[in-house]
VOKOL-526787 format. One record per residue: residue number from 1; residue in three letters; x, z, y of N, C-alpha, C, CB in turn. Coordinates in steps of 0.05 Angstrom, whole numbers, padded with zeros to 5 digits. Glycine has a CB too. Layout:
N
NUM  ALA  X  Z  Y  X  Z  Y  X  Z  Y  X  Z  Y
...
This chain:
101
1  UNK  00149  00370  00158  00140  00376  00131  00133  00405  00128  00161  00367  00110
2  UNK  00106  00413  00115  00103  00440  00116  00113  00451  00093  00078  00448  00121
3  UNK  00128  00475  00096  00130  00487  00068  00112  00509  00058  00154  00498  00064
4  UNK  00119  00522  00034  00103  00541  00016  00104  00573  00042  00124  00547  -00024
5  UNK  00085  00581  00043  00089  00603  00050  00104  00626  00037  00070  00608  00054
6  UNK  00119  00644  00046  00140  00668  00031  00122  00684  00014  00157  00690  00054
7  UNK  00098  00683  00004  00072  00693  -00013  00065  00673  -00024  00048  00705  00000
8  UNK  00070  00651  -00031  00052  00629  -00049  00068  00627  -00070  00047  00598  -00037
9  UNK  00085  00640  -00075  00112  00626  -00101  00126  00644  -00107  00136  00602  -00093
10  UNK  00126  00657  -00135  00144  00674  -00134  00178  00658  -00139  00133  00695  -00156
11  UNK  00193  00679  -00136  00227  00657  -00142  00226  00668  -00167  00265  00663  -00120
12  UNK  00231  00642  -00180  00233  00645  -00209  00272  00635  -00222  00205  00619  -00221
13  UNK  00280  00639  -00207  00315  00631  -00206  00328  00649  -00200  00325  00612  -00187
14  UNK  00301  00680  -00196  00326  00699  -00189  00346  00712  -00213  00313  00723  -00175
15  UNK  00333  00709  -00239  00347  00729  -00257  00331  00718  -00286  00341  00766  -00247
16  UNK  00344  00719  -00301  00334  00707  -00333  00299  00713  -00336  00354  00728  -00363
17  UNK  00290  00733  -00336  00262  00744  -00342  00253  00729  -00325  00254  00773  -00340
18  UNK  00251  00723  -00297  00233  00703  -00287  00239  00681  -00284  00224  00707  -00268
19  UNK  00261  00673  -00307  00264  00644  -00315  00241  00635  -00341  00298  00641  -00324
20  UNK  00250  00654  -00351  00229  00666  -00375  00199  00665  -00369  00235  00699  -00380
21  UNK  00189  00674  -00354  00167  00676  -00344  00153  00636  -00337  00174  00699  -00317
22  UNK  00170  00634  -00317  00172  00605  -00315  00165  00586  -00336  00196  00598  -00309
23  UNK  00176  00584  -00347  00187  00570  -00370  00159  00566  -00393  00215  00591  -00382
24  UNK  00149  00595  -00398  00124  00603  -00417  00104  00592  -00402  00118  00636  -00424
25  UNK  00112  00593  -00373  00083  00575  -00359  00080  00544  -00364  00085  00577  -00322
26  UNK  00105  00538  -00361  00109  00510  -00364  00097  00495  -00398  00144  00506  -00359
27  UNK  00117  00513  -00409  00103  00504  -00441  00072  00497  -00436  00104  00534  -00467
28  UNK  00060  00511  -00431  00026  00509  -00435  00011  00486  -00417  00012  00541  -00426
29  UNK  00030  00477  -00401  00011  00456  -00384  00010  00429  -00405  00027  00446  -00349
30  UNK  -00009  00419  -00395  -00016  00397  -00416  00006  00370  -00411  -00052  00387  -00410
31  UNK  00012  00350  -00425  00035  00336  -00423  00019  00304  -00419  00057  00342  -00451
32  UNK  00028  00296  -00400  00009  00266  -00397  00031  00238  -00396  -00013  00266  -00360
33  UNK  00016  00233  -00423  00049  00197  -00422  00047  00182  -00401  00047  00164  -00450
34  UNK  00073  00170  -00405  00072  00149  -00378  00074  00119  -00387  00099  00155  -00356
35  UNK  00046  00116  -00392  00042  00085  -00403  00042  00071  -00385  00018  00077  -00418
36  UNK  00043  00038  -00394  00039  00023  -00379  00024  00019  -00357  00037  00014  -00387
37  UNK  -00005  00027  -00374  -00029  00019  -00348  -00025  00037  -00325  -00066  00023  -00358
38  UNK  -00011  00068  -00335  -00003  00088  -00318  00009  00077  -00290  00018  00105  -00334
39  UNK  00031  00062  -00302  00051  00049  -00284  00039  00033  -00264  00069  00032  -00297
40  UNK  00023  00019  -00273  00015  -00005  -00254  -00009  00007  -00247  00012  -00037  -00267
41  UNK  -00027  00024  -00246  -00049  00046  -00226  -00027  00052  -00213  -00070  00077  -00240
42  UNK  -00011  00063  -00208  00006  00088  -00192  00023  00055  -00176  00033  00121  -00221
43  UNK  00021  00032  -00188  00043  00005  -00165  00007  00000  -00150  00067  -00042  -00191
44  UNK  -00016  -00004  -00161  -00040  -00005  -00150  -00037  00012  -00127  -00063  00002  -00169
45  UNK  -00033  00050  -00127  -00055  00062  -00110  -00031  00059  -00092  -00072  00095  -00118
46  UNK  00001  00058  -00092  00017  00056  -00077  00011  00030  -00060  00038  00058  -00090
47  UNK  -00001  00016  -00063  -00010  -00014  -00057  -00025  -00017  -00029  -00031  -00025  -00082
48  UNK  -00041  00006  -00044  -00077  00006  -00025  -00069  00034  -00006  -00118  00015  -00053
49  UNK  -00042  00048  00002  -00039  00069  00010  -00028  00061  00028  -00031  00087  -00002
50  UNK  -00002  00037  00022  00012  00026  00034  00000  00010  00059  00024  00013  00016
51  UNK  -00019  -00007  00056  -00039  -00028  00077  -00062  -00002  00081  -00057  -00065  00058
52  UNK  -00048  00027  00084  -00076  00032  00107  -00049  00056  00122  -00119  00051  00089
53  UNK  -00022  00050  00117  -00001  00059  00142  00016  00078  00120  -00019  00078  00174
54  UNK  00012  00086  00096  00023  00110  00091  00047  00092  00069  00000  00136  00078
55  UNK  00065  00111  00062  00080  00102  00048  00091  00125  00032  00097  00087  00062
56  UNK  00086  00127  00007  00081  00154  -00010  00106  00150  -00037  00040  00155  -00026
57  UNK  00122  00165  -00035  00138  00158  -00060  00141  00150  -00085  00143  00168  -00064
58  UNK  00148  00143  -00100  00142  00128  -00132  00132  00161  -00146  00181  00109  -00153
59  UNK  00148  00169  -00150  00140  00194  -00169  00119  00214  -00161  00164  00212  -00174
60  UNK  00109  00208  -00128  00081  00228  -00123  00072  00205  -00128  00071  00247  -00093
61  UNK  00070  00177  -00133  00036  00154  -00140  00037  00168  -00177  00043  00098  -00136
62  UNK  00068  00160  -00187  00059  00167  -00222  00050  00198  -00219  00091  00166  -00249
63  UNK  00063  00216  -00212  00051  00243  -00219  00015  00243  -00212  00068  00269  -00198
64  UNK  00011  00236  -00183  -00016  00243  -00185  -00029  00219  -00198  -00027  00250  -00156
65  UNK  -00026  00193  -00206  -00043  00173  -00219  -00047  00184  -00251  -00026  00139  -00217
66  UNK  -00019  00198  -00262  -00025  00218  -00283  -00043  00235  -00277  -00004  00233  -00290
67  UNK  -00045  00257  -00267  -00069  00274  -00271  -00099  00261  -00266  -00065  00299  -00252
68  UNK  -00096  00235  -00254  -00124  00220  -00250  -00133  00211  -00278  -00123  00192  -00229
69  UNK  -00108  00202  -00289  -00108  00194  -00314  -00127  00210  -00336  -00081  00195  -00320
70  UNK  -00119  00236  -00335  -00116  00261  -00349  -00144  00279  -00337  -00082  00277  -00342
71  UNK  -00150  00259  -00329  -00177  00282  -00304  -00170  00310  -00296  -00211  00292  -00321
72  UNK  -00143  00314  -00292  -00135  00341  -00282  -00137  00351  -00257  -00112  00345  -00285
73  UNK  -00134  00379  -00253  -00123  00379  -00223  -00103  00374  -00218  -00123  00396  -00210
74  UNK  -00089  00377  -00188  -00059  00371  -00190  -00053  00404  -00172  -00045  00334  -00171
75  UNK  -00048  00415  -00174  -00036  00435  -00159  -00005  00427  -00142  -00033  00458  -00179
76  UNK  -00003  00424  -00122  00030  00419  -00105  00029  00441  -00078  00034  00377  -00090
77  UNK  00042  00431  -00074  00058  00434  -00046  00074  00421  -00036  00069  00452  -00044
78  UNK  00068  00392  -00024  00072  00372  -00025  00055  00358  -00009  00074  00367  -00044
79  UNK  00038  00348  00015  00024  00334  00035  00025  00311  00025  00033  00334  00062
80  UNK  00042  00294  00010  00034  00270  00000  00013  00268  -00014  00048  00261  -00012
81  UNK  00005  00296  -00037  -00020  00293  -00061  -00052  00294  -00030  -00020  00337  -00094
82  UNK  -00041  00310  -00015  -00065  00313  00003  -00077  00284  00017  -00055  00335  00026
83  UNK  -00052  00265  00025  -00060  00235  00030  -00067  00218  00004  -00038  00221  00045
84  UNK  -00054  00224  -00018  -00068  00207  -00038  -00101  00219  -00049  -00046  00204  -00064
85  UNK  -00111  00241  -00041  -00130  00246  -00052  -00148  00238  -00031  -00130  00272  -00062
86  UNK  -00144  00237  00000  -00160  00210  00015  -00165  00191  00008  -00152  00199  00033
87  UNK  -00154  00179  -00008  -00153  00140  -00019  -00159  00136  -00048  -00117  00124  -00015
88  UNK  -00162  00160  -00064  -00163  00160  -00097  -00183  00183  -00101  -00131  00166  -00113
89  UNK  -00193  00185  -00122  -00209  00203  -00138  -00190  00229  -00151  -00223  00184  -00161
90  UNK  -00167  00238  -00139  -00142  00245  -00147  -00156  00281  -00138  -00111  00226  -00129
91  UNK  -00152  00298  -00160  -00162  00329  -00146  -00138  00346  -00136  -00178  00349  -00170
92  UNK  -00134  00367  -00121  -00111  00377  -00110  -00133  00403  -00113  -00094  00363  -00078
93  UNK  -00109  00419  -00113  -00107  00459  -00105  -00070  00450  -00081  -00095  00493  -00159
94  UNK  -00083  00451  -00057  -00058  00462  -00048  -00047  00484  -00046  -00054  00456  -00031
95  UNK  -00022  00486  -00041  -00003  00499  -00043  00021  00512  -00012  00006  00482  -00063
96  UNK  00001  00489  00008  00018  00500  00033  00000  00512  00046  00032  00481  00053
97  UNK  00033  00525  00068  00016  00541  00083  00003  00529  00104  00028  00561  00092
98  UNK  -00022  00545  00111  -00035  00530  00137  -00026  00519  00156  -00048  00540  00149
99  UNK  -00009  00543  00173  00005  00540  00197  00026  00524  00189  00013  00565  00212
100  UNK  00032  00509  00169  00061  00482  00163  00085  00504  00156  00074  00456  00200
101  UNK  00086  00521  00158  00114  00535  00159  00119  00537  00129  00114  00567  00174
């Protein structure tokens, strides 16, 4: 599994202000429900991901079937959004580093 490079993230756990910081970021992202039809796209794309070898967690099919939802991007760091955006109309900004580290 590759992780974030030591430049892609700042640590936001080091000390109140860049919890703070965090936090004001978070407020502003847009908030997407988790309806039904939500549910059953995200048991769908897990479906059609599943019969071509992959096997992708419940909460990366709802998170990214949400932003499909939502016509968003998804920003991660995470290689699962990178295989579901092979198989779905799903947009990514990644977040790892090249070399996997």
């Amino acid at each position: 599994m590759r992780r974030l490079s030591n430049n892609s993230c700042p640590d936001y756990t080091k000390d109140e202000k860049a919890f703070e910081q965090l936090l004001s970021g978070l407020q502003a992202l847009e908030e997407v429900a988790l309806s039904p039809e939500l549910w059953k796209a995200a048991a769908r794309l897990g479906h059609l991901l599943r019969r071509q070898g992959f096997i992708i967690p419940l909460p990366d099919l709802l998170i990214a079937q949400a932003a499909i939802f939502a016509g968003l991007e998804l920003w991660h760091a995470d290689e699962h959004f990178e295989r579901i955006q092979q198989a779905s109309s799903l947009r990514t900004r990644s977040f790892l580093a090249p070399d996997g580290s």
